[in-house]
N, C-alpha and C positions, 0 to 999 in steps of 0.2 A: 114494300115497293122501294129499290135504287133509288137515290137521288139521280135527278138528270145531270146531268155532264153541260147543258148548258144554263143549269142554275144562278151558275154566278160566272161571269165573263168580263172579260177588262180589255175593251176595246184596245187595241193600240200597245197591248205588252203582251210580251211573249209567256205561253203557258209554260207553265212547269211543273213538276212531277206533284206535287202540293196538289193543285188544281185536278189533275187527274185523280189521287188517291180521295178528294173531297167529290167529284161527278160519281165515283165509283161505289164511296158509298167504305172504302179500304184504308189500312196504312199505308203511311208511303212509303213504310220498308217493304211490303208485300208487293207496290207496286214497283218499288226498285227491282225486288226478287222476279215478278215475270218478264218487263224489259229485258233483264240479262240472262232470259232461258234459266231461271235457279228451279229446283224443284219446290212443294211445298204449297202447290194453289191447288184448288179443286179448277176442273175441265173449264166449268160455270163462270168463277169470280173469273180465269186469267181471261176466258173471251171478252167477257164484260168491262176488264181492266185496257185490253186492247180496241175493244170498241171506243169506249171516252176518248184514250187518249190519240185515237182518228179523228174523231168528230171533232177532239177541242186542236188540233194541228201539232201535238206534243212531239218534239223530237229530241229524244236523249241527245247531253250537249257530252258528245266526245270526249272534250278536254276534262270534266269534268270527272267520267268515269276514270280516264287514265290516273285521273290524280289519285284518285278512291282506293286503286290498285297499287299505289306509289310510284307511279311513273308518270312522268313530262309529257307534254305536248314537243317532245325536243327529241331528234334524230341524233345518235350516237355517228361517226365517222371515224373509222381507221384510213389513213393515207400513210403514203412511204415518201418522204420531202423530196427524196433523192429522184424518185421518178419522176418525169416530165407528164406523162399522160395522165397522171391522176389527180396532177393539179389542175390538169384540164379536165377530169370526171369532176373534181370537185367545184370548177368554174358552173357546172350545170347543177350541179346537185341545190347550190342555194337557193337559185331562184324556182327550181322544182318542187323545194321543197315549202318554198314560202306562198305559192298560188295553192299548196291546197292545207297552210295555213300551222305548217309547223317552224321551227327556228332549227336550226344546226350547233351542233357541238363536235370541233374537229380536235380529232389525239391525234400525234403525229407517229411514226414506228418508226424508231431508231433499230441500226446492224446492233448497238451493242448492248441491248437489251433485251429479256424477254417479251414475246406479241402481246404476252398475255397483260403486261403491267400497263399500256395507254387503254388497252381494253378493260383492265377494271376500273380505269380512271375514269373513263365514260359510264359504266353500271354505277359508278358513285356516285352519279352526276345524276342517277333518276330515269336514262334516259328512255324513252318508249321503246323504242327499233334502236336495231346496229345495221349499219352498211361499212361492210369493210371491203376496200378495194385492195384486191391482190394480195389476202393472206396468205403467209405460209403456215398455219399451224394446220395439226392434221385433221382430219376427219372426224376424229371420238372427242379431241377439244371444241371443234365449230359444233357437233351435234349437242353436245352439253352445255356450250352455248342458249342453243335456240329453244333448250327446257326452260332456260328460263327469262329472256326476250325474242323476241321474232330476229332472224337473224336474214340481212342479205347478203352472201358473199360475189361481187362483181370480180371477171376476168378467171375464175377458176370451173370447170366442169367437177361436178359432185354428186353424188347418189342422192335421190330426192330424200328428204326425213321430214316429218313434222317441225313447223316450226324455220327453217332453213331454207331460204330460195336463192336461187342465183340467174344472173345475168352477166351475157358474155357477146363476144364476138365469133365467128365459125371458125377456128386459128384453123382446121383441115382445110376447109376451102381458102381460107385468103394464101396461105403457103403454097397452094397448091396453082394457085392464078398467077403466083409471082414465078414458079417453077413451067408454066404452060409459057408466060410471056416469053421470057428467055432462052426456051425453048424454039419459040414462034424467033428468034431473032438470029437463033442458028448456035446457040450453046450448046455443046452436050456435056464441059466439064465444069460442072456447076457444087462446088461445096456448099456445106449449111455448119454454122456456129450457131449450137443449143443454147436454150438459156438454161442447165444444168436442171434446177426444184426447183426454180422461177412458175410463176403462177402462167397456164398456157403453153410453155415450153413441150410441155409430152404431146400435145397436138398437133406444136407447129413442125413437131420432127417424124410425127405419124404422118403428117401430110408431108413432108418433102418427102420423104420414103417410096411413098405411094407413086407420087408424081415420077420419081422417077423411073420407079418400074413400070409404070403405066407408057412411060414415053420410051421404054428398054433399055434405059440409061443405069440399070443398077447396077452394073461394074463401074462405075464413072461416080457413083453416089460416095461422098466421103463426110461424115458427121463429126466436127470436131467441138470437143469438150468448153462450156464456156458459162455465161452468165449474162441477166439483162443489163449489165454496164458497159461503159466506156473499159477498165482495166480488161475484164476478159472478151472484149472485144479487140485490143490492142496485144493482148497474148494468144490469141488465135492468128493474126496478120502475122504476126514475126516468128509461127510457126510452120503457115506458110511461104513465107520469105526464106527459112530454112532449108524446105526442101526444094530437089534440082527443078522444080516448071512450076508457076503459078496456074490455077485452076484459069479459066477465062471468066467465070461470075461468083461472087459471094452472094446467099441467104443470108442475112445476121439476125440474132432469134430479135432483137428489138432496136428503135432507132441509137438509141443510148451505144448498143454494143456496134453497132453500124459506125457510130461515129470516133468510136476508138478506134477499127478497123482503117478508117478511110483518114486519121493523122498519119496512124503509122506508115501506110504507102504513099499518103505523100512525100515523110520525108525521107521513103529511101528511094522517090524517083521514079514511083509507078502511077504511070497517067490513069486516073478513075474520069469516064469511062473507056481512053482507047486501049487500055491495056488489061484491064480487067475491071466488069460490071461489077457491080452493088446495089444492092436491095435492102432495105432497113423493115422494121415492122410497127407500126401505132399510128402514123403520120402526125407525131405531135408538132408543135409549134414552130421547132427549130429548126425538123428535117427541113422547109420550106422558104428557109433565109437563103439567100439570091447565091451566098458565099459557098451554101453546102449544097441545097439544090438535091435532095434525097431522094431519089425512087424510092417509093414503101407502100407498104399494106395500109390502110386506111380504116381505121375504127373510128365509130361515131360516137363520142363522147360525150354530146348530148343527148344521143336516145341513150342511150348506156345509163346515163344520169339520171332521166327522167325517168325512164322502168326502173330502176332501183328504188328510188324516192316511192314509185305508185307501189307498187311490192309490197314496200316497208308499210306505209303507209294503210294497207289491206288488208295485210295480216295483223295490224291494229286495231282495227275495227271488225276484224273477224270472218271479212267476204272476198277473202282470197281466192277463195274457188280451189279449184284444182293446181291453178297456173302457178308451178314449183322454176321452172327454167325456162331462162328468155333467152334465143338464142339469134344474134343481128349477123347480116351481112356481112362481108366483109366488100374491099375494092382496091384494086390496085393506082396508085397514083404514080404518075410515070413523070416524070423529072431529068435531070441529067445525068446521073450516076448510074446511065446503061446505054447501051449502044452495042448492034452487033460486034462480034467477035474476030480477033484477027486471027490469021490461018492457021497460025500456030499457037500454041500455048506460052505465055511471055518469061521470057528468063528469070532467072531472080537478078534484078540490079543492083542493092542491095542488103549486107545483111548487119 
């Protein structure tokens, strides 16, 4: 006959795996072995191992298993300093992460170095999960990645894999709402500056494409070459300044490249919005200072945060489910840097 499971009981502290493998009658390696699904029990002991540790309130302490495996109770973080929206993913990320009881470890990604070295700096570090915001490395480095931690890439679309989830914004549709707005204002000669292999970029240029043929404007569509910064933002403006008429609205793939765009016509004298619209994309912090006053696409940075962190977080524990790609809203926030179009398309003033 088992020993009962409520043989010995201690009012007031918590049970533990000890307790269970002594109700059971078992070791508590055998009792660690069925907790984490190992094989090696007959049908009989695992139910009877599972019963006790019901009856005595047993619940495997997380942090604990993590350690056993050699990883942290601690969130890995790739960011890019240089971009403005991911210090605001990572403004959510910590307290996301700390309500359901993890710490953060942030690497930063430097241009002149490889993705890969803040990222083994964080695997050095023990950590459980990686969330990396806006990687560029490619597909067969992230999936070999998530062989060997659970991996969330935020702001990029990817093929689901084992092991690999992502969270993002709908860059088709928010491009697409900023191309209908504009549209809706009476543009029909509306450019888009890409963000080249920026993370997002192939969407936000699948959706202006779309919208434009959608609205019969693909003769009028012109995609010029560029990147999520301020520089090739500012070398996209002085290549339209170049040629003989300016568009009447820019797309710029993000607020960064927006803001290179809207120096450079200022200072050769082109009025943003009566001379020509601007639309930027992220709606980070800056677009919305009184001086710049941004139209842009609007990503929520907080849910963004918060699904990453819960992600990470589930595929730690093992009850991720299915749910590989989260995919948010987008919205246009309308600002000053647009206003209907004048009748004509405005000179170049100059160059």
């Amino acid at each position: 006959m088992p020993p009962s499971p409520a043989a010995e009981r201690h009012p007031g502290r918590k049970p533990t795996m000890a307790d269970v493998a002594n109700g059971a009658g078992v070791s508590r390696t055998l009792v660690s072995f069925i907790l984490d699904g190992k094989p090696g029990a007959s049908e009989e002991t695992k139910q009877r191992v599972l019963a006790v540790a019901q009856e005595l309130g047993y619940r495997p302490d997380s942090a604990a298993r993590l350690l056993a495996r050699g990883r942290s109770r601690t969130l890995g973080v790739l960011m890019d300093v240089h971009q403005l929206f991911e210090a605001e993913l990572v403004t959510g990320i910590y307290p996301a992460a700390e309500r359901l009881g993890y710490e953060v470890l942030l690497s930063a990604n430097l241009p002149d170095r490889p993705e890969s070295v803040p990222i083994d700096a964080l695997l050095s570090h023990r950590c459980g999960a990686l969330i990396l915001l806006g990687p560029t490395s490619g597909f067969r480095y992230l999936t070999g990645l998530a062989e060997k931690v659970p991996v969330v890439v935020v702001g990029r679309r990817l093929k689901p894999h084992q092991g690999l989830a992502t969270v993002r914004t709908d860059d088709v549709q928010g491009i697409q709402q900023a191309v209908d707005y504009l549209v809706s204002l009476g543009h029909r000669e509306i450019h888009h500056v890409d963000g080249g292999t920026d993370p997002g970029s192939a969407d936000r240029k699948r959706g202006y494409c779309t919208a434009m043929r959608r609205h019969g404007l693909t003769a009028s569509a012109v995609v010029l070459p560029g990147a999520h910064n301020e520089t090739a933002g500012a070398a996209a403006a002085r290549a339209m300044l170049s040629a003989p008429s300016l568009p009447t609205a820019v797309l710029a793939g993000n607020d960064r490249c927006a803001l290179g765009m809207l120096d450079v016509f200022t200072r050769a004298g082109v009025d943003v919005p009566k001379d020509l619209s601007l639309i930027g994309y992220d709606d980070s912090r800056l677009s919305d200072n009184p001086r710049i006053d941004l139209t842009t696409v609007h990503q929520d940075a907080a849910a963004l945060a918060d699904h990453a962190v819960r992600l990470a977080v589930s595929m730690l524990d093992g009850d991720g489910g299915d749910e590989r790609d989260v995919v948010l809203d987008s919205s246009l926030v309308i600002r000053g840097t647009t206003a209907p179009p004048r009748q004509r398309s405005t000179s170049v003033v100059s160059k």
